[in-house]
C-alpha positions as CSV (number, residue, x, y, z in Angstrom):
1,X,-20.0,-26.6,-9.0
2,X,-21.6,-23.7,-8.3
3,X,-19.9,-20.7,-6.2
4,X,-21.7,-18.4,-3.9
5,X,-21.2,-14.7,-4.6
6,X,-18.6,-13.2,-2.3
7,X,-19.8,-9.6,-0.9
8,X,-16.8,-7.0,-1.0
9,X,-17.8,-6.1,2.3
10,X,-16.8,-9.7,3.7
11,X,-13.0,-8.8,1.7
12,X,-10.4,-7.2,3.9
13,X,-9.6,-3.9,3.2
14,X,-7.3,-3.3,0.5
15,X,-3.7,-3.6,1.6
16,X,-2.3,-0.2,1.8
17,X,1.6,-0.1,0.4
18,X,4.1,1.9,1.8
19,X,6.9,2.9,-0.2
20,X,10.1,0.8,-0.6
21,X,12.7,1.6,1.8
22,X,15.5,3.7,0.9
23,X,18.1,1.8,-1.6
24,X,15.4,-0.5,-2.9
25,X,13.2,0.2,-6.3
26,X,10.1,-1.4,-5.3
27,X,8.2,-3.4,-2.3
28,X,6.6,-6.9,-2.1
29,X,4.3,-7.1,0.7
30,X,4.5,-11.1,2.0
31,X,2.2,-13.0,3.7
32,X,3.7,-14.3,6.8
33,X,3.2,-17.9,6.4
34,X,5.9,-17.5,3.1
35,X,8.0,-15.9,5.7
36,X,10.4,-19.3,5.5
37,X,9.9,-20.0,2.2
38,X,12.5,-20.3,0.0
39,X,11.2,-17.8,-2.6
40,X,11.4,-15.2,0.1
41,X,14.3,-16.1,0.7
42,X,15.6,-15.5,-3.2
43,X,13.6,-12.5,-3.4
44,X,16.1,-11.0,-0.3
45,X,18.6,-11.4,-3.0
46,X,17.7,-9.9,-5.8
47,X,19.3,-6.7,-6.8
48,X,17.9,-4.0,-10.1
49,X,21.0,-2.4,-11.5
50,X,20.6,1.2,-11.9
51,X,21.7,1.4,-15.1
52,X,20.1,-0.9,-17.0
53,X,17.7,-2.3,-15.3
54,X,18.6,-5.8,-15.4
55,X,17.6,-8.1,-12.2
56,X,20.9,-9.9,-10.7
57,X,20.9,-12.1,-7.8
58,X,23.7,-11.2,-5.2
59,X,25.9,-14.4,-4.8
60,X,26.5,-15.9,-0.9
61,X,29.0,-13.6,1.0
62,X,28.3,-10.4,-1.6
63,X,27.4,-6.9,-0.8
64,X,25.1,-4.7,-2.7
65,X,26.8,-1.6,-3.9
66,X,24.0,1.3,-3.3
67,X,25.3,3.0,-6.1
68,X,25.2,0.7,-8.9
69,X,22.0,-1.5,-7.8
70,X,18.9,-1.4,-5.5
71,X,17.7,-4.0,-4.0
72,X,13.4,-5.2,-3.2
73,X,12.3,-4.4,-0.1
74,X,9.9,-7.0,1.9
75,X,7.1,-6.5,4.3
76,X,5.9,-9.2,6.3
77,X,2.0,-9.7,7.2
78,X,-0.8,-11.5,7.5
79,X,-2.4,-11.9,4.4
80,X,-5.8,-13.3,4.2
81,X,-6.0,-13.1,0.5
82,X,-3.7,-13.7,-1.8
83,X,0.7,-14.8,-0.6
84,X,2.3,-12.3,-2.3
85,X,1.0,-8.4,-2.9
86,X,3.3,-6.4,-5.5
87,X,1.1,-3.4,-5.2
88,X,-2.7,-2.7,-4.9
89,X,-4.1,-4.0,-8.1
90,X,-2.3,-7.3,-7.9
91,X,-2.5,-9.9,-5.6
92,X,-0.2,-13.8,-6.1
93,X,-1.7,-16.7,-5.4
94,X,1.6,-19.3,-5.6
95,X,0.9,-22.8,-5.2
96,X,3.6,-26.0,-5.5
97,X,2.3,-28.5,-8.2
98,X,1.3,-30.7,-5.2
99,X,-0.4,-28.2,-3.3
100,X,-2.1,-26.9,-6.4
101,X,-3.7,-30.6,-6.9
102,X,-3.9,-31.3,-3.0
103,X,-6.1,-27.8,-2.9
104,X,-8.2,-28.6,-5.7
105,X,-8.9,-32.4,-4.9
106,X,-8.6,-32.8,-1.0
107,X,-9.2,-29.7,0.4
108,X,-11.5,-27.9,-2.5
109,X,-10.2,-24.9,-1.7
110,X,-8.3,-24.2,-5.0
111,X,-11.8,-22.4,-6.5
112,X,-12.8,-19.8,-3.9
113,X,-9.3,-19.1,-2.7
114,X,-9.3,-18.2,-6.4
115,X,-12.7,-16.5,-6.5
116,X,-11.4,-14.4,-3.6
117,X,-8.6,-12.9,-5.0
118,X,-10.4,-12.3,-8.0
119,X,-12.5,-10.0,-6.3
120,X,-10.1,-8.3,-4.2
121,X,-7.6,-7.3,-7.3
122,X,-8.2,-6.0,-10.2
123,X,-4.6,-8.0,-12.0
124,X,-5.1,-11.5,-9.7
125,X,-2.2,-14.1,-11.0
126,X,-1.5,-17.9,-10.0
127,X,2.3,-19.0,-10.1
128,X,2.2,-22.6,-10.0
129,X,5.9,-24.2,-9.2
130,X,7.1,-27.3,-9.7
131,X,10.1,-29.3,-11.7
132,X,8.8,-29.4,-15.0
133,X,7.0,-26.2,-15.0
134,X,3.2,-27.0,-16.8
135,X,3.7,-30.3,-17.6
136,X,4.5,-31.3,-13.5
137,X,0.6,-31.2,-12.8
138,X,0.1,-33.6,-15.7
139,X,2.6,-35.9,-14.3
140,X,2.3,-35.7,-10.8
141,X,-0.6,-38.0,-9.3
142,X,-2.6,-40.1,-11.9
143,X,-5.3,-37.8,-13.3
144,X,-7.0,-37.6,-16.4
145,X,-5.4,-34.7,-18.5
146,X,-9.0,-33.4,-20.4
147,X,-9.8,-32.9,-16.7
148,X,-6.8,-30.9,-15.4
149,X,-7.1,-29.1,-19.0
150,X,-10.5,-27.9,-18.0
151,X,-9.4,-26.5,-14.5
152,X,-7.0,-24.4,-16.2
153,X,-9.2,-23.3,-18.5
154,X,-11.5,-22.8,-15.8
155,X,-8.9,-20.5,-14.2
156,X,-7.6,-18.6,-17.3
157,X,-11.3,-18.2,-18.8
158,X,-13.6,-18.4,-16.6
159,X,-11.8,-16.7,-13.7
160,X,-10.1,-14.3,-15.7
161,X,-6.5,-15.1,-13.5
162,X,-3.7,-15.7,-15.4
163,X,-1.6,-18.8,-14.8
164,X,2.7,-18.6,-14.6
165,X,4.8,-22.1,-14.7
166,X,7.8,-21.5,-12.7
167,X,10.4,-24.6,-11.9
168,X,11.9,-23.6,-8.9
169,X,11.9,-21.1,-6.1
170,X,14.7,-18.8,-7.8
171,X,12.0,-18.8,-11.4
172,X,8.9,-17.5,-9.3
173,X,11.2,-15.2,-7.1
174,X,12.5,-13.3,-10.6
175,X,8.7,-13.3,-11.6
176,X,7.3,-11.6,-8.5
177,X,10.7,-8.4,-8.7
């Protein structure tokens, strides 16, 4: 399959990032459609204790204490590249183990979404969740494993992206802070 070049004039501009609001260390910019996601959701959680900068998730009903931890502060937009931005060199691609195979095989988008995010960051990564971390896209639908051993090596060679294996929501969140 053969891709056609992608002109950096037909990439948005790069996405400008503000600085984190007061009482948080650093600033995720979200792409709206991950606005209900559940990894947003954890992200809201997580807290970077000023002492030794260990990442702690608040539990339900907790307060942060602003002078013990910070916390990560969100901005939602619409992202046409990339779901999550952690600053202006890199850019998250984060795809379920379903929709990682549903992208590649039904809607063959998985390559230029890839492509595109390539060329819009210089550090482009791909979190892929799912139960199981790696081993859920070998087990998921019935596909020959030399073939879904060349996509990723497509991805991590070829593209030049690396590839995270998260299991949950809660896994990618504490990548992304």
């Amino acid at each position: 399959m053969r891709f056609k070049p992608v002109d950096l004039a037909d990439l948005p501009d790069s996405i400008p990032i503000t600085p984190a609001a007061p009482g948080c260390i650093a600033k995720i910019v979200v792409d709206k459609r991950e606005m209900r996601c559940a990894v947003s959701k954890e992200i809201d959680k997580m807290r970077v204790d000023l002492k030794d900068h260990s990442l702690f998730s608040l539990p339900y009903g907790q307060f942060p204490d602003a002078n013990t931890s910070a916390g990560i502060d969100l901005e939602f937009r619409t992202l046409s590249i990339a779901d999550y931005v952690l600053s202006d060199r890199v850019g998250v691609e984060r795809k379920t183990t379903d929709d990682f195979l549903k992208t590649l095989l039904e809607r063959h988008e998985l390559f230029s979404q890839l492509m595109d995010l390539k060329m819009a960051y210089k550090r482009p990564l791909l979190v892929v969740e799912g139960e199981g971390g790696q081993n859920a896209i070998f087990t998921s639908r019935m596909i020959d494993p030399a073939s879904i051993w060349g996509i990723l090596e497509a991805i991590t060679i070829g593209f030049h992206i690396p590839i995270l294996y998260t299991n949950d929501c809660a896994e990618t969140a504490r990548i992304l802070c």
